[in-house]
LUMMIPA-925687 format. One record per residue (C-alpha): z, y, x; chain. Coordinates in steps of 0.1 Angstrom, whole numbers, plus 5000, padded with zeros to 4 digits. Example, Ala and Ser with C-alpha at 12.3 -4.5 7.8 and 13.67 -1.06 7.14 Angstrom:
2
<<5078 4955 5123> "A">
<<5071 4989 5137> "A">
% end
This chain:
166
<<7212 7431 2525> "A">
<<7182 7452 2522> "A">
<<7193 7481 2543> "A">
<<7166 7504 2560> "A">
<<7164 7504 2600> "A">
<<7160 7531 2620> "A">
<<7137 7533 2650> "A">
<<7131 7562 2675> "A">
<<7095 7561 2694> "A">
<<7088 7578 2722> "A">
<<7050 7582 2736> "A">
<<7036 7609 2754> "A">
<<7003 7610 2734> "A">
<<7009 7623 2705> "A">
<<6981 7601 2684> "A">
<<7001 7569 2695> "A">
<<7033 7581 2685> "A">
<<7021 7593 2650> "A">
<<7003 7561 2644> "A">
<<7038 7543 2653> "A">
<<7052 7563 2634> "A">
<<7031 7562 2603> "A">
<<7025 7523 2602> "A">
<<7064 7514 2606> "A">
<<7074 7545 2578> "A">
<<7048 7527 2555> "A">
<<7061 7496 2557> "A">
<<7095 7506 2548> "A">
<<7111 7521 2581> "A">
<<7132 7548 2590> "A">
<<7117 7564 2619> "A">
<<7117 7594 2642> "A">
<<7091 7601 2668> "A">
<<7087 7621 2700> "A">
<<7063 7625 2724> "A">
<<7090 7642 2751> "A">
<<7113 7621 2767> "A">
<<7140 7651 2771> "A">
<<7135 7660 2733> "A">
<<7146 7619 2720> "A">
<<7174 7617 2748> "A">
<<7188 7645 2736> "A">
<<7183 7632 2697> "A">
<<7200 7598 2705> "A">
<<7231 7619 2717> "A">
<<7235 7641 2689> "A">
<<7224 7608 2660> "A">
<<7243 7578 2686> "A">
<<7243 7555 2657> "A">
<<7212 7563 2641> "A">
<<7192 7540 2656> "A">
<<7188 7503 2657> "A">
<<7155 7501 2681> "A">
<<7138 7521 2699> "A">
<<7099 7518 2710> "A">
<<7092 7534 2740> "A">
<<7057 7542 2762> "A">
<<7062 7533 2802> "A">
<<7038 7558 2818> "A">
<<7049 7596 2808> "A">
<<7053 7629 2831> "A">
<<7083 7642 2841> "A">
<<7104 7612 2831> "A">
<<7089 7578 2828> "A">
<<7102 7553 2801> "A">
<<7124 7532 2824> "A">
<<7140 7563 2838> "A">
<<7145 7573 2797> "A">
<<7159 7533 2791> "A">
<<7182 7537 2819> "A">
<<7197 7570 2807> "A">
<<7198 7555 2773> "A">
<<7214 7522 2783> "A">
<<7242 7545 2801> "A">
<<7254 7564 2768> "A">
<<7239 7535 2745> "A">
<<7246 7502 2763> "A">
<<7234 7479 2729> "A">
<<7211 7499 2720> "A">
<<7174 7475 2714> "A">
<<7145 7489 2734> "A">
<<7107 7476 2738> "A">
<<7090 7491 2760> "A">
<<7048 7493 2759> "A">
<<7023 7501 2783> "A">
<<6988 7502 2794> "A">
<<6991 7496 2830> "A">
<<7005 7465 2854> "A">
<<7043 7468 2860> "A">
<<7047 7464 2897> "A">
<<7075 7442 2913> "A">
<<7101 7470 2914> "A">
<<7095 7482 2876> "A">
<<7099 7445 2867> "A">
<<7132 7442 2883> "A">
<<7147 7476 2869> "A">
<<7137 7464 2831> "A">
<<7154 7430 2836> "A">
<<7192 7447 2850> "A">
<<7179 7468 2816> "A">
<<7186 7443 2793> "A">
<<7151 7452 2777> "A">
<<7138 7434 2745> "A">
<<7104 7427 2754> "A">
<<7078 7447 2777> "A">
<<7042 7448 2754> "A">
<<7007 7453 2768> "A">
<<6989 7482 2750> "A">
<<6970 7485 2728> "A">
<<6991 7473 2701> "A">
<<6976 7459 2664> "A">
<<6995 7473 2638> "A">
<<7005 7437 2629> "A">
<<7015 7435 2660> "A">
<<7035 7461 2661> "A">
<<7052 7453 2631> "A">
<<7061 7417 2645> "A">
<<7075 7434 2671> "A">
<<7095 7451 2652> "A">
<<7106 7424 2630> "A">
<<7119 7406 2661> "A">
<<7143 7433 2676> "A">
<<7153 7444 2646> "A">
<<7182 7426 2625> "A">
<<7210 7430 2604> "A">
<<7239 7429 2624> "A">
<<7254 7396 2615> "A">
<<7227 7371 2627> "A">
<<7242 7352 2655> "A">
<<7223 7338 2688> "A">
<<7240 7308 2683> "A">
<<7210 7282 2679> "A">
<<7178 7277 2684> "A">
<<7156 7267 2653> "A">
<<7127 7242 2660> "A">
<<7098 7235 2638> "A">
<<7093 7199 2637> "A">
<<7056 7201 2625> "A">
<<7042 7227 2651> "A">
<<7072 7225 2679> "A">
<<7075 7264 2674> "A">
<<7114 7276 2678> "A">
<<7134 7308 2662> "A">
<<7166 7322 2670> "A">
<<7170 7342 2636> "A">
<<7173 7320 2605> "A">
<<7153 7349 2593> "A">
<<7119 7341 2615> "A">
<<7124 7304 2598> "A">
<<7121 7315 2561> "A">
<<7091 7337 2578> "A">
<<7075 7306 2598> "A">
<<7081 7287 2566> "A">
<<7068 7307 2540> "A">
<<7033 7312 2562> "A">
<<7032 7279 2571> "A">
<<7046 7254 2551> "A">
<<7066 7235 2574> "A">
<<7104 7229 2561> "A">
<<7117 7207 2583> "A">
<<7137 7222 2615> "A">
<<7161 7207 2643> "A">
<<7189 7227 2649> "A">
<<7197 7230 2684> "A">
<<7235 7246 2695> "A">
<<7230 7272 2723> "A">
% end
């Protein structure tokens, strides 16, 4: 099921949000990009199944990114979203993002390989179950997607993995 996947980033500079925007369109994504958080708010209402992650800077005027991920999560409950930033989330930001259901909080900056991993995690087809964990038996690594095995296998060479029911 090769089907293209459709990610919305949000980042107030307008250098970050291009280059997101570039890197994940050349490596075979679907992607819209905004550098207001009013202007992709109002995009995810009028496109609410459009999307199947979004990437989303912390630190913007007028409405910062877990104020955005809390209006989202409202209309958009399982909707994915990562959220990045450059600066220390104090106690109170942590907490918000974890009632959030948030995917994963990155430090910036952000490799494009790492970006790309990032997206490889949160994005999936939609009938992978979270229904066991995958362990490597050679390097003790573990994957929830049968998809990250073929990838840890193929890179590493390891092919033997204990299955373990969640």
């Amino acid at each position: 099921m090769n089907q293209i996947r459709s990610i919305l980033v949000l980042d107030d500079e307008p250098d970050t949000a291009s280059t997101f925007e570039m890197a994940l369109k050349k490596n075979g994504y679907d992607v819209v990009a905004f550098t207001s958080p009013r202007q992709a708010f109002d995009y995810l209402a009028r496109y609410p199944n459009k999307f199947d992650l979004v990437i989303s800077d912390i630190k913007m005027p007028f409405m910062d990114g877990i104020e955005f991920a809390k209006k989202v999560k409202q209309q958009l409950p399982s909707l994915r979203i990562v959220l990045v930033t450059a600066f220390e989330v104090d106690r109170s930001e942590s907490t918000n993002l974890e009632s959030l259901d948030i995917r994963e909080l990155v430090r910036k900056p952000i490799s494009m390989p790492q970006l790309l991993a990032i997206v490889t995690r949160h994005v999936r087809t939609k009938d992978e179950n979270l229904d066991r964990l995958y362990c490597c038996q050679s390097c003790k690594s573990c994957f929830l997607f049968a998809s990250d095995v073929r990838e840890h296998e193929e890179f590493s060479g390891h092919l033997s993995y204990k299955e373990i029911p969640l």
